[in-house]
SERO-4910 file (N, C-alpha, C, O; in steps of 0.05 Angstrom, whole numbers):
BEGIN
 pado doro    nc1    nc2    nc3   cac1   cac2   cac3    cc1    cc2    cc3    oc1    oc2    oc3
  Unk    A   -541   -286   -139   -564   -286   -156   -589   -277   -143   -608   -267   -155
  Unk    A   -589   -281   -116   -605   -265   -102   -630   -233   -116   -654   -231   -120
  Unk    A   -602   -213   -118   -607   -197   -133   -626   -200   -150   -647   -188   -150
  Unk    A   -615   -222   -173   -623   -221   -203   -652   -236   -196   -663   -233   -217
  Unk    A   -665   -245   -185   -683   -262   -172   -703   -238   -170   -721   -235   -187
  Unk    A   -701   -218   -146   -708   -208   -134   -735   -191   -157   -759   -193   -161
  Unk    A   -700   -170   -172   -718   -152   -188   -725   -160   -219   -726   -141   -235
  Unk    A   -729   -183   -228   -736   -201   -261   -774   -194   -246   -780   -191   -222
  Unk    A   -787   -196   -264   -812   -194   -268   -824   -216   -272   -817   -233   -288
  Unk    A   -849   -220   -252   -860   -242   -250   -875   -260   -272   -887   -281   -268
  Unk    A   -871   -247   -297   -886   -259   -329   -870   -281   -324   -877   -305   -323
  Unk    A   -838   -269   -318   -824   -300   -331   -835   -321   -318   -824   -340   -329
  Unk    A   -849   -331   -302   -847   -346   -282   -891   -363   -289   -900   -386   -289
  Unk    A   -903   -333   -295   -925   -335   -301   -951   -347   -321   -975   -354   -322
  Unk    A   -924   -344   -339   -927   -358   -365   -916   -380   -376   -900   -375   -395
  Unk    A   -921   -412   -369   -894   -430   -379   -900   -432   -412   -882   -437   -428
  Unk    A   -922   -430   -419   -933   -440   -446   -904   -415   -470   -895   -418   -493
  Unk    A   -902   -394   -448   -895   -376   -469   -853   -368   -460   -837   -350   -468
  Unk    A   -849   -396   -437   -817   -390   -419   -804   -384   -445   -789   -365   -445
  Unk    A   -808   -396   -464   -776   -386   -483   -776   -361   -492   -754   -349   -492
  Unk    A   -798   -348   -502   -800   -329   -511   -789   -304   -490   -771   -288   -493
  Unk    A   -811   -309   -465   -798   -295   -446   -774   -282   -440   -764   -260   -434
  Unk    A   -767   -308   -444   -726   -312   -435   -723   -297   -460   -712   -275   -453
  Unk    A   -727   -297   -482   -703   -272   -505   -712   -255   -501   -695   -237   -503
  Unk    A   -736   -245   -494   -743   -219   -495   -727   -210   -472   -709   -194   -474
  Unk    A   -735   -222   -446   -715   -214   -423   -679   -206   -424   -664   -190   -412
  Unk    A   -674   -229   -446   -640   -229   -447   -631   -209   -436   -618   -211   -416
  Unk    A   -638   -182   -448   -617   -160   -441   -623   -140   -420   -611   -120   -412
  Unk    A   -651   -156   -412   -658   -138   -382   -630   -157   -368   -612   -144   -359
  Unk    A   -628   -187   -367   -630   -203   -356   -590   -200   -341   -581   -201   -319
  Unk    A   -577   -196   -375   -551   -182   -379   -550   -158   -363   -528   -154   -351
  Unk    A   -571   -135   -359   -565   -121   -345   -563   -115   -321   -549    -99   -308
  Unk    A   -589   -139   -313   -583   -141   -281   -562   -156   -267   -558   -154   -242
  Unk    A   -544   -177   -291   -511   -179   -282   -501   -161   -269   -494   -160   -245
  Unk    A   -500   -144   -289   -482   -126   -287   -489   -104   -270   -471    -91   -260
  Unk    A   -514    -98   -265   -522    -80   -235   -516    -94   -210   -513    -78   -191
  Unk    A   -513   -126   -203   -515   -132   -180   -482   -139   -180   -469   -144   -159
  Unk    A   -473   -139   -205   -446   -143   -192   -424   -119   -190   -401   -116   -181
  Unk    A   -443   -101   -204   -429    -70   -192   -436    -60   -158   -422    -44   -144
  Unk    A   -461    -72   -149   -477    -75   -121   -449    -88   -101   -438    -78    -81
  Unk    A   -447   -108   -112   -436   -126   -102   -404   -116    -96   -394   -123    -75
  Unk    A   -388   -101   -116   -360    -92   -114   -361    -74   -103   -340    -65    -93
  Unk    A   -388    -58   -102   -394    -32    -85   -387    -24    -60   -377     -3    -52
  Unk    A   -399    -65    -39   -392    -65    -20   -367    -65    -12   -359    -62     11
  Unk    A   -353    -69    -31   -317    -66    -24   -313    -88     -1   -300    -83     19
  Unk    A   -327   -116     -5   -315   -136      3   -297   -153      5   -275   -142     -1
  Unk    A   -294   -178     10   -276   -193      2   -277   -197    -23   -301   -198    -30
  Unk    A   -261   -200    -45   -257   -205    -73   -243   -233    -86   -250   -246   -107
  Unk    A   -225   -237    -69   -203   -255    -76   -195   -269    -40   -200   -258    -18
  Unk    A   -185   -290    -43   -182   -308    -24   -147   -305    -25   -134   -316    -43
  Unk    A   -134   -287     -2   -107   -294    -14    -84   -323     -2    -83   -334     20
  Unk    A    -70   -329    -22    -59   -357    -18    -42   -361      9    -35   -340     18
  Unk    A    -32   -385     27    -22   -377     51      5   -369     50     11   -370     26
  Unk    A     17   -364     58     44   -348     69     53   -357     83     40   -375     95
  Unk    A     88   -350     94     99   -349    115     91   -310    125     89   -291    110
  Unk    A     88   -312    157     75   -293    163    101   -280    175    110   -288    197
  Unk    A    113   -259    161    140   -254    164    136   -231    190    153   -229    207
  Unk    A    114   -216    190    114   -203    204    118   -209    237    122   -191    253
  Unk    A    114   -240    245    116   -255    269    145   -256    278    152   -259    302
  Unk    A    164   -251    254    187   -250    263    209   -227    281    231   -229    292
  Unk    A    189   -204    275    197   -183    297    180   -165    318    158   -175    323
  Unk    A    185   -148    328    175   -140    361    165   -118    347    177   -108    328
  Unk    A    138   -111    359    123    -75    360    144    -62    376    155    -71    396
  Unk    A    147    -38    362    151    -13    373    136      4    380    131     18    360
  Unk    A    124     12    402    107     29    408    108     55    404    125     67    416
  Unk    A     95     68    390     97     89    375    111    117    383    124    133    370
  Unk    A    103    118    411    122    141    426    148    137    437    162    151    451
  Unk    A    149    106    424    181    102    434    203    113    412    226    122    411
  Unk    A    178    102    392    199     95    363    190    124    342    194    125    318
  Unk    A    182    138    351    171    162    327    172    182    346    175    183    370
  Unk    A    168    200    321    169    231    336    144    249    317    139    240    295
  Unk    A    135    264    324    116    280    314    129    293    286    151    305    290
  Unk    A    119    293    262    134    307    233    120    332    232    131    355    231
  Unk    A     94    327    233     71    351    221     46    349    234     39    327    243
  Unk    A     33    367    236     17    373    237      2    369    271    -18    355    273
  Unk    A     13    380    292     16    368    319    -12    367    332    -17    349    348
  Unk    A    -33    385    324    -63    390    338    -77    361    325    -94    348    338
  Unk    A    -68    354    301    -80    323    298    -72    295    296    -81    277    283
  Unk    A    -50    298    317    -39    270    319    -52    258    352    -45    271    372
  Unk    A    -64    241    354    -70    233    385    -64    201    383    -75    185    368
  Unk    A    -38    194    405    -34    168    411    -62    159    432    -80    166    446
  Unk    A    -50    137    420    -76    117    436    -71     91    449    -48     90    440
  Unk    A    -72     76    459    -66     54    469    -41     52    493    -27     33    499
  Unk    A    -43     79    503     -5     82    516      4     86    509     26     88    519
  Unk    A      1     96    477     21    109    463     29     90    449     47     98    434
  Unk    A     21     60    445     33     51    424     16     53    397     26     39    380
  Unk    A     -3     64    390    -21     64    375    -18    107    368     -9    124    383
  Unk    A    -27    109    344    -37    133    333    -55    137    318    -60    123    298
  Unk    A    -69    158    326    -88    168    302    -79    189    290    -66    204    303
  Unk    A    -86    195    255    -70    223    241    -90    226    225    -99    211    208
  Unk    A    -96    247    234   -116    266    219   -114    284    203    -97    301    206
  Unk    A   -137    284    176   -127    306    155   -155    323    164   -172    309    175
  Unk    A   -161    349    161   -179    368    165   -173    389    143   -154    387    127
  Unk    A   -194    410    143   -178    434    138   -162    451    138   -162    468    121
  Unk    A   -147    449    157   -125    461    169   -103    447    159    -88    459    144
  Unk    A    -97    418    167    -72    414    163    -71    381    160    -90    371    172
  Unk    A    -55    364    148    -55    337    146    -26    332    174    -13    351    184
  Unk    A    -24    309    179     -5    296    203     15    281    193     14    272    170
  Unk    A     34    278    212     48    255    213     65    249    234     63    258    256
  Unk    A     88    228    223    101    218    247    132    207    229    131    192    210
  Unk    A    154    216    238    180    203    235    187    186    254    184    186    279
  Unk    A    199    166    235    212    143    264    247    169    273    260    185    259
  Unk    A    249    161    301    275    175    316    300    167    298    318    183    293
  Unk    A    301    142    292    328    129    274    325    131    255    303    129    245
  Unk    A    347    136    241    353    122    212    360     90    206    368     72    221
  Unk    A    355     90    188    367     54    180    372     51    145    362     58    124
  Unk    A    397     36    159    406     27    133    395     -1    126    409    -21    129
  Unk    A    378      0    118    363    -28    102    349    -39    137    356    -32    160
  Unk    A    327    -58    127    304    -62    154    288    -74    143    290    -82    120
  Unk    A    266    -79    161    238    -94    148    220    -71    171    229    -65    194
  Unk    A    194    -60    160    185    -38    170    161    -47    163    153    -58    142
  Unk    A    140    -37    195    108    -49    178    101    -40    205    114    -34    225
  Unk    A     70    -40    194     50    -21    205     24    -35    208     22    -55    193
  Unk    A      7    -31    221    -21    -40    216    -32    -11    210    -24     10    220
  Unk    A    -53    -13    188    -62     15    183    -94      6    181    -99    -16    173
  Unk    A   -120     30    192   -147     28    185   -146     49    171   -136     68    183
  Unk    A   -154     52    147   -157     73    130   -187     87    135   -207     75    142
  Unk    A   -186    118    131   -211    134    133   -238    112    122   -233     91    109
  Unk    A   -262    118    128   -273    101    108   -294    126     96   -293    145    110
  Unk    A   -312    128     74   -341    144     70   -321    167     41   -302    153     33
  Unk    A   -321    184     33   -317    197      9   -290    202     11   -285    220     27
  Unk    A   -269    191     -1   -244    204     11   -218    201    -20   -195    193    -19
  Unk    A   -234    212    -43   -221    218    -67   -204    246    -54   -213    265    -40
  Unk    A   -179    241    -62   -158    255    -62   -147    254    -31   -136    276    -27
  Unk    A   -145    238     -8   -141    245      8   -114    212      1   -115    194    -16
  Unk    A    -92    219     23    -71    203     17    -61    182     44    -69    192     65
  Unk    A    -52    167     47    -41    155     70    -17    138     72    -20    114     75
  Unk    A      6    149     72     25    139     73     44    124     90     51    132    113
  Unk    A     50    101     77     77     84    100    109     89     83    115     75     64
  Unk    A    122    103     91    151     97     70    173    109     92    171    120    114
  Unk    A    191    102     76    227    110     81    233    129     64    229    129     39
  Unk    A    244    146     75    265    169     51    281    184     72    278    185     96
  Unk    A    296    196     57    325    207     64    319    248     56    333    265     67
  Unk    A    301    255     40    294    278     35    303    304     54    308    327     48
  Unk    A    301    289     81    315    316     96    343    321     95    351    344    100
  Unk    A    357    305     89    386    304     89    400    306     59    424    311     54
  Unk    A    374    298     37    387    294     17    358    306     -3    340    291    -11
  Unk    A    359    336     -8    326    340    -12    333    348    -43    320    365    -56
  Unk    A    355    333    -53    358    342    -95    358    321   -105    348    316   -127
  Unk    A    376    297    -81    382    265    -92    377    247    -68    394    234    -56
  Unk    A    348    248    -62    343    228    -46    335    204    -46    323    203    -68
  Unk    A    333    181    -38    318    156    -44    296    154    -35    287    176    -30
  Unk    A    277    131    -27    252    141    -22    236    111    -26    234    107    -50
  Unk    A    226     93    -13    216     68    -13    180     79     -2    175     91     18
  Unk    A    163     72    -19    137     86    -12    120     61    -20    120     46    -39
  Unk    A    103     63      4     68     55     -2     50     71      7     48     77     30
  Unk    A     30     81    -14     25     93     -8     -9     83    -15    -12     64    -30
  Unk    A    -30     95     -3    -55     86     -8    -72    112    -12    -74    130      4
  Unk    A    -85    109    -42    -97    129    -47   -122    128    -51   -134    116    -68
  Unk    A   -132    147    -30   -167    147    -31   -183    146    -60   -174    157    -80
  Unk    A   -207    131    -60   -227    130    -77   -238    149    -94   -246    170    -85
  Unk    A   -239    143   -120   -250    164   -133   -281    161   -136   -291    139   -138
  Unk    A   -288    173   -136   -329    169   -136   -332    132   -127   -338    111   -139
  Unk    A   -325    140   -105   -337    111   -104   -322     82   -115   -334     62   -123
  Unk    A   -301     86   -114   -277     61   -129   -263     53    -98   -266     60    -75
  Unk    A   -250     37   -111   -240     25    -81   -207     41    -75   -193     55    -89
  Unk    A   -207     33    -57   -173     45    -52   -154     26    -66   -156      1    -66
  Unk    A   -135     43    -77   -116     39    -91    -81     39    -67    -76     53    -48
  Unk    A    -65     17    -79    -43     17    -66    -26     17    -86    -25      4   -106
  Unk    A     -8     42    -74     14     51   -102     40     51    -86     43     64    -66
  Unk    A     62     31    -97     82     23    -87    101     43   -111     95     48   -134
  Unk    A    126     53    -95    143     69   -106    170     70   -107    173     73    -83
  Unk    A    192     70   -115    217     70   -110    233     80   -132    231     76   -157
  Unk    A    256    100   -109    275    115   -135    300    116   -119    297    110    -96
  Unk    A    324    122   -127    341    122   -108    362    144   -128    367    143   -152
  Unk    A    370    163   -108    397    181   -119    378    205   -135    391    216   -152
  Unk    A    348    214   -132    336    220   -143    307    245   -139    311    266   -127
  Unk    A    287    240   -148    268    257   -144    246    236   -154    251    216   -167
  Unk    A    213    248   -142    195    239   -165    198    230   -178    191    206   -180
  Unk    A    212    248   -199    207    249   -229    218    222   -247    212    218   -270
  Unk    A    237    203   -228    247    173   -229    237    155   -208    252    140   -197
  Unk    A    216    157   -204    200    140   -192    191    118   -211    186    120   -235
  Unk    A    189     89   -191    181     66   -212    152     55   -196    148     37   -180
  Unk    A    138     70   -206    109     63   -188    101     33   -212    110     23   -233
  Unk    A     75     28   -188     62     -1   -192     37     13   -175     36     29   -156
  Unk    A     20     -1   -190     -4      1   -163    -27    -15   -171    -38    -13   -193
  Unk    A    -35    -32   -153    -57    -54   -152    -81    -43   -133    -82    -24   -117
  Unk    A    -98    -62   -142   -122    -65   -119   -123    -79    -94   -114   -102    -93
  Unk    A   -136    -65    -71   -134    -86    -48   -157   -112    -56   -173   -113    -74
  Unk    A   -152   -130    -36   -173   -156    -39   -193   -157    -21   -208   -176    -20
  Unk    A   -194   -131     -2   -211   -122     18   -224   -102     30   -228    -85     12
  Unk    A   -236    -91     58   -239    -66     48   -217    -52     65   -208    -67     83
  Unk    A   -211    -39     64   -176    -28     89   -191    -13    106   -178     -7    125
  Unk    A   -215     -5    108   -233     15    126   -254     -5    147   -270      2    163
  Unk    A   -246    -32    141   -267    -35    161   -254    -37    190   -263    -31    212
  Unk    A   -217    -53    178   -208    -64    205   -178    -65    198   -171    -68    175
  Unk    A   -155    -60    224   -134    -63    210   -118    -76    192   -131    -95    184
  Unk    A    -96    -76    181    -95    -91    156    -57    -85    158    -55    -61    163
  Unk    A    -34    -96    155     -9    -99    155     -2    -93    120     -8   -108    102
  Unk    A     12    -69    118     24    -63     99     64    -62    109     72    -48    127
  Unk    A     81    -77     94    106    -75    105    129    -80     79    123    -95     60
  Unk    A    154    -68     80    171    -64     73    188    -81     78    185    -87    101
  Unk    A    217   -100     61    237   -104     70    260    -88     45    259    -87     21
  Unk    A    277    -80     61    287    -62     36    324    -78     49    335    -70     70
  Unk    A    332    -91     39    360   -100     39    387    -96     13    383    -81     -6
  Unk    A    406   -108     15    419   -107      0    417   -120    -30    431   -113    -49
  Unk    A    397   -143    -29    394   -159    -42    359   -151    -65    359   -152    -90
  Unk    A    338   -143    -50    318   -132    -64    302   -128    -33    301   -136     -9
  Unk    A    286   -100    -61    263    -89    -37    238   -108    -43    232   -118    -65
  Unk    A    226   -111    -16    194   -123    -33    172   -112     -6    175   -107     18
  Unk    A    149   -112    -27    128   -104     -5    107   -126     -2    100   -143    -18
  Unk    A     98   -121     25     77   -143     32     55   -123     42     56    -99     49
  Unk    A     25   -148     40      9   -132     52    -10   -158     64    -13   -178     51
  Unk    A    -19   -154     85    -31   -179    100     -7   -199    104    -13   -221    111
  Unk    A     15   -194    100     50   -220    100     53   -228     66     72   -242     60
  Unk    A     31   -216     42     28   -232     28     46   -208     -4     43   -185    -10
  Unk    A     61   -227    -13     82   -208    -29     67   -189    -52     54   -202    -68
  Unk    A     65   -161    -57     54   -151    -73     77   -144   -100     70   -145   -124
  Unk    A    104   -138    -89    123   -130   -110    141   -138   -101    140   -143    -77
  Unk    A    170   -143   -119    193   -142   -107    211   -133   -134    206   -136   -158
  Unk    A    229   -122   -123    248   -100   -134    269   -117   -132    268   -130   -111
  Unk    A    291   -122   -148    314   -143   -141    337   -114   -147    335    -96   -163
  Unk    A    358   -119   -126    384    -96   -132    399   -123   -148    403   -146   -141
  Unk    A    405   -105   -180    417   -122   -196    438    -97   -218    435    -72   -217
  Unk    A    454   -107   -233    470    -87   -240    444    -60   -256    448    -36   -255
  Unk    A    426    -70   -266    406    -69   -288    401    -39   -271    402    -17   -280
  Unk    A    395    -49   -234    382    -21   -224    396    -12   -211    388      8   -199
  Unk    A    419    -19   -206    444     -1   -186    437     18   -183    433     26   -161
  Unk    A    434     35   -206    445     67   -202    415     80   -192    416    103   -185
  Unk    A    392     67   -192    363     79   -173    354     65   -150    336     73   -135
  Unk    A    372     39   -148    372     28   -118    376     41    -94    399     46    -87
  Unk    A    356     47    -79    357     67    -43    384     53    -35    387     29    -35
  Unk    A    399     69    -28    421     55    -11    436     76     18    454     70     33
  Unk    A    417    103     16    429    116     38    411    117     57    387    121     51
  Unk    A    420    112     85    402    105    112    374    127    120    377    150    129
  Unk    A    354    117    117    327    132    114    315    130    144    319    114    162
  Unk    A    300    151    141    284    153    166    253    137    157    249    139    133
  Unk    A    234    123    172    208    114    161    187    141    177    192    155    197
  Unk    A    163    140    160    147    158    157    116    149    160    109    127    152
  Unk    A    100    163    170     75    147    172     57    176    168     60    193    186
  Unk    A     36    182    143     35    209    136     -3    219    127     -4    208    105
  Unk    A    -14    223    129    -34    229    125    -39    251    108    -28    271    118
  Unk    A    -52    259     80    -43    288     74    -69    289     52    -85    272     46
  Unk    A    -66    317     41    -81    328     19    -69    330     -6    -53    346    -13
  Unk    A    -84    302    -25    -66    294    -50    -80    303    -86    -78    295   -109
  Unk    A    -91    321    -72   -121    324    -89   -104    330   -116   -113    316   -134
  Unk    A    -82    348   -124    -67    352   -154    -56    326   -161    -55    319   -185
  Unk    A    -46    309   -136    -34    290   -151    -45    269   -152    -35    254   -169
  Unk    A    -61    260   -140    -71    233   -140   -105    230   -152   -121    212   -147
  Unk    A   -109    254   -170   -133    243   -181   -138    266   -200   -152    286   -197
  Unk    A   -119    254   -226   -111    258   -247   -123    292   -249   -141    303   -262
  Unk    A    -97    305   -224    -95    333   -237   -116    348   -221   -118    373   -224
  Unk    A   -132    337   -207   -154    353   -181   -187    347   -193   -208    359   -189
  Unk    A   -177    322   -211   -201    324   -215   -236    318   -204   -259    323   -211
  Unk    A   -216    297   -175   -238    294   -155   -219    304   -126   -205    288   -113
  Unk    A   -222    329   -119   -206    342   -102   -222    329    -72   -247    326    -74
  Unk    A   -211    324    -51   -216    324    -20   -239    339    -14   -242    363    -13
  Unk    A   -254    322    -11   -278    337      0   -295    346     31   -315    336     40
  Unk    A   -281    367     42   -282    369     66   -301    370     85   -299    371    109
  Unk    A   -325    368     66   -348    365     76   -359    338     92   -379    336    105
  Unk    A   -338    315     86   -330    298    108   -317    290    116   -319    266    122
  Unk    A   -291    306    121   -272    314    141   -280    308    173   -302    319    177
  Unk    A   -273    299    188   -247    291    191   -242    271    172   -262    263    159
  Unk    A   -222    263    167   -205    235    159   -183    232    173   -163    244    181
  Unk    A   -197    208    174   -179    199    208   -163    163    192   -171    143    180
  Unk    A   -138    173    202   -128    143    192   -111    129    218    -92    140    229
  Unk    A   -121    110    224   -108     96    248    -81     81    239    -80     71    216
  Unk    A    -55     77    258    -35     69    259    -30     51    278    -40     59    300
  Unk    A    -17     25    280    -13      4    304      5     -8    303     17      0    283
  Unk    A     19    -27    316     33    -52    308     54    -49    292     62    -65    275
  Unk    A     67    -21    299     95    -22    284    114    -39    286    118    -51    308
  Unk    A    132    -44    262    160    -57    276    176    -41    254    170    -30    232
  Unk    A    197    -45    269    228    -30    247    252    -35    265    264    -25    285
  Unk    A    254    -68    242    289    -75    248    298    -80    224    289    -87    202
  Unk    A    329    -71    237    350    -68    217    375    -58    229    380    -59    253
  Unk    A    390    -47    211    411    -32    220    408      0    221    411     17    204
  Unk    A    402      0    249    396     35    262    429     44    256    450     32    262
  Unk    A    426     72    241    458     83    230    466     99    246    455    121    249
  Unk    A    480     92    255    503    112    281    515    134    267    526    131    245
  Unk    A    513    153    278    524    179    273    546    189    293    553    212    294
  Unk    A    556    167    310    573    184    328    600    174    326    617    173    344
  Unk    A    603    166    301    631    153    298    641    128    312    666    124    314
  Unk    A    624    113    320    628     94    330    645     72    312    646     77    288
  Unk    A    658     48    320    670     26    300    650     21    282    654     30    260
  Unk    A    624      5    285    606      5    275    584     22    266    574     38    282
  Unk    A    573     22    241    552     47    228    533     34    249    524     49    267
  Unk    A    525      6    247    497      2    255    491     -8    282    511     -9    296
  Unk    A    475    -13    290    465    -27    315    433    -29    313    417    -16    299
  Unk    A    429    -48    327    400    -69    330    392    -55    347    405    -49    368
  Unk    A    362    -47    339    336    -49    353    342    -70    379    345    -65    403
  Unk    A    343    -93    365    329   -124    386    347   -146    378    364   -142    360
  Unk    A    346   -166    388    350   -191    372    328   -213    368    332   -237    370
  Unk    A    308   -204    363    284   -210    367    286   -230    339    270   -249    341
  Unk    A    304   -230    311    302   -244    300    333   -253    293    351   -236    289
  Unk    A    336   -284    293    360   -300    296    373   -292    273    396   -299    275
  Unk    A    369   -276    245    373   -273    222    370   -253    213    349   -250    200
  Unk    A    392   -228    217    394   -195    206    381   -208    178    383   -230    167
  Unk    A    366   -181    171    345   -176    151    374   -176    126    367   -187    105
  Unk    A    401   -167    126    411   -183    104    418   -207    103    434   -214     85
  Unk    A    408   -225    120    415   -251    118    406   -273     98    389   -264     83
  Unk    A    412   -297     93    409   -312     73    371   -311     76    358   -302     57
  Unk    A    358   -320     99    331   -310    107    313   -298     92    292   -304     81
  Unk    A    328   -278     94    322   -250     71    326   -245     48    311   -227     42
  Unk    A    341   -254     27    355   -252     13    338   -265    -10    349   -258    -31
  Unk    A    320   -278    -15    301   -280    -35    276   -289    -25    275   -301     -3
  Unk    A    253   -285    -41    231   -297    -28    227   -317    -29    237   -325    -50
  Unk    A    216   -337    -15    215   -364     -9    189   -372    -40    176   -357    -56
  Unk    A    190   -413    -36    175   -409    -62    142   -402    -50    126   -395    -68
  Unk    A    133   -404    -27    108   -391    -17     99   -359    -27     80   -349    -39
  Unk    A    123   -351    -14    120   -319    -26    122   -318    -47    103   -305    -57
  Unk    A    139   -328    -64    139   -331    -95    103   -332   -107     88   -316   -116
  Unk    A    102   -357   -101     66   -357   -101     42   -339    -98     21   -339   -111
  Unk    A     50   -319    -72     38   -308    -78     36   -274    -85     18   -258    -81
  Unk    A     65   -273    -97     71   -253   -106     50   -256   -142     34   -243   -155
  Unk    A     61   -276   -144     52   -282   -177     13   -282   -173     -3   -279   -191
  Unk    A      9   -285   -148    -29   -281   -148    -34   -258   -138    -58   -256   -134
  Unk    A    -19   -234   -129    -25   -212   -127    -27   -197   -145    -42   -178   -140
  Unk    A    -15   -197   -169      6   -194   -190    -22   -197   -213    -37   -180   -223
  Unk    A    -21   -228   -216    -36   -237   -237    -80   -227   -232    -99   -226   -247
  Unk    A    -73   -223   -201   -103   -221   -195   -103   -186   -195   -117   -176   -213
  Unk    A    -92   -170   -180    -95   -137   -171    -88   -128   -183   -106   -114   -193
  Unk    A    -59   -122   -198    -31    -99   -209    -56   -103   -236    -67   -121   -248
  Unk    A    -58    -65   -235    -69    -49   -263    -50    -36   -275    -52    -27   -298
  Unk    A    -27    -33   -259     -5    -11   -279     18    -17   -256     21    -18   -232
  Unk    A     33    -20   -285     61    -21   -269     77      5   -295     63     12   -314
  Unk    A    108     17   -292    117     33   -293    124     19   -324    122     28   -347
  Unk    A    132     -5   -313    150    -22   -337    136    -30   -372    146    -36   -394
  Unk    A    105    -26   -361     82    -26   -389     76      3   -399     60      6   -418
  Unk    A     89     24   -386     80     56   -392     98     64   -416    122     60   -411
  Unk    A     95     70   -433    106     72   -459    104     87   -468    115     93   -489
  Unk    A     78    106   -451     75    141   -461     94    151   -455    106    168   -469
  Unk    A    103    142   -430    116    148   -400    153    148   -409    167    168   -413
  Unk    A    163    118   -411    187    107   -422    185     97   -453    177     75   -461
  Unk    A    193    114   -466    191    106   -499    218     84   -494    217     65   -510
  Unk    A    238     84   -478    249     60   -477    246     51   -452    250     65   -432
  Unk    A    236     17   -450    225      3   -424    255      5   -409    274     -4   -422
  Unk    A    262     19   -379    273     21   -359    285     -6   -362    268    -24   -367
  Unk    A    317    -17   -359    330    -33   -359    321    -64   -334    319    -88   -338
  Unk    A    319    -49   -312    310    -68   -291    282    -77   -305    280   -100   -298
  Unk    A    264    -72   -317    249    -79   -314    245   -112   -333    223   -124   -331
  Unk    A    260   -121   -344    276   -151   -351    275   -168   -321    267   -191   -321
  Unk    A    283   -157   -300    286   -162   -274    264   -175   -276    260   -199   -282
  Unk    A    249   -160   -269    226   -165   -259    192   -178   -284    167   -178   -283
  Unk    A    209   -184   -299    188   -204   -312    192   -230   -308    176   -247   -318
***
């Protein structure tokens, strides 16, 4: 209220003989300066929401240091490790956007990242954490995605969660919410568990979606062993409706920092061994298909339903321009 204090005009205050009158005449200055200080106020892209506590799942496995566990994808003049190499920076410019593949494949894992996103004008620019199979399988691939998409004039960043399996795009089951913070000031844990049982995503440990494998989604459930991806790029056709606020390179660099990886699971052997898989670590007492894993606890439950009920603006399953018949799984997930 600060604000609203600040800029009201000192009649109101000057005149008591005449306060009521004041006050109606003021009303709709009074309505308006609501609504200016609390557009001020979301401007700053602060805290918004208080999120509920968690089990902090991410405690349950080991960093991989980035030049142990990745390899350069794209774009090689703007990738610079940092920290010893367990840390990266990926830069988009004019020339070219970056990235990074993990060395393994895996068949199902829990995968997570700390990410600082660019901060200052960065409509159409993209930053991705996901799994897909596309090099091996580039007509019917699967594909587990979060992806975070820069601001449009000044809006906050958006997180658009994705999944298709046996497929393309064009069967993608996006969702995408608002963060509860700002992702540019400081790092922030976005992570994956993708098992036999359902995929779900977390961000800060705290559940944003979950995907259940049920007969309903068999046939678009990821089920072939993916490489993870960490991607920086120029999204300007697709991520703002058609180029309509294209990358503006005039404050370029965009620089998106990477940290604090982990990715366990079952790494997929290719050499004919008895076994497809083998462990990273044993860093957790309970393979990611284990009972552990296998549904979210009623914490996560909790605060899946306040991510949900507070952030998610669109999910796939309310698009009706989109699916004139609502996608079968999506019963699942109400």
């Amino acid at each position: 209220m600060n604000c609203i204090k600040t800029m009201l005009t000192p009649s109101s205050v000057l005149h008591p003989l005449n306060k009521n009158m004041a006050f109606v005449q003021q009303k709709p200055l009074l309505f308006s300066l609501i609504i200016f200080c609390f557009i001020a106020a979301a401007s700053s892209r602060g805290p918004i929401y208080a999120p509920p506590n968690v089990p902090r799942l991410t405690d349950s496995f080991g960093h991989v240091p980035i030049d142990q566990g990745y390899s350069e994808f794209f774009g090689h003049p703007n990738i610079q490790l940092t920290n010893n190499g367990s840390n990266a920076n990926l830069t988009l410019d004019k020339v070219s956007g970056s990235g990074l593949a993990s060395r393994s494949k895996y068949k199902y894992g829990f995968f997570s990242a700390a990410i600082k996103l660019p901060s200052g004008l960065t409509s159409g620019v993209v930053v991705a954490f996901y799994l897909s199979n596309a090099d091996v399988f580039p007509h019917n691939h699967d594909e587990i995605d979060v992806e975070l998409l820069g601001h449009e004039k000044g809006r906050d960043w958006v997180l658009q969660t994705n999944i298709y399996g046996n497929g393309s795009v064009h069967t993608g089951r996006e969702e995408k919410l608002y963060l509860w913070f700002d992702p540019t000031q400081q790092f922030h844990l976005y992570s994956i568990l993708w098992n036999n049982h359902h995929i779900a995503f977390f961000v800060d440990n705290v559940p944003v979606r979950e995907f259940i494998h049920s007969n309903a989604s068999s046939s678009i459930y990821p089920s072939k062993p993916m490489s993870a991806y960490a991607t920086i790029w120029d999204a300007s056709e697709w991520a703002t409706h058609g180029g309509k606020y294209p990358v503006n390179y005039k404050y370029a660099p965009f620089v998106a920092s990477f940290g604090e990886m982990e990715m366990e699971g079952c790494i997929w052997n290719t050499t004919g061994s008895a076994s497809p898989c083998s462990r990273r670590s044993l860093s957790s007492s309970d393979p990611v298909d284990g009972e552990t894993f296998a549904k979210l606890s009623q914490e996560q439950i909790n605060g899946l339903q306040w991510s949900r009920r507070k952030l998610m603006f669109y999910s796939y399953c309310k698009d009706t321009a989109r699916y004139k018949v609502i996608p079968p799984e999506c019963k699942d997930s109400s």
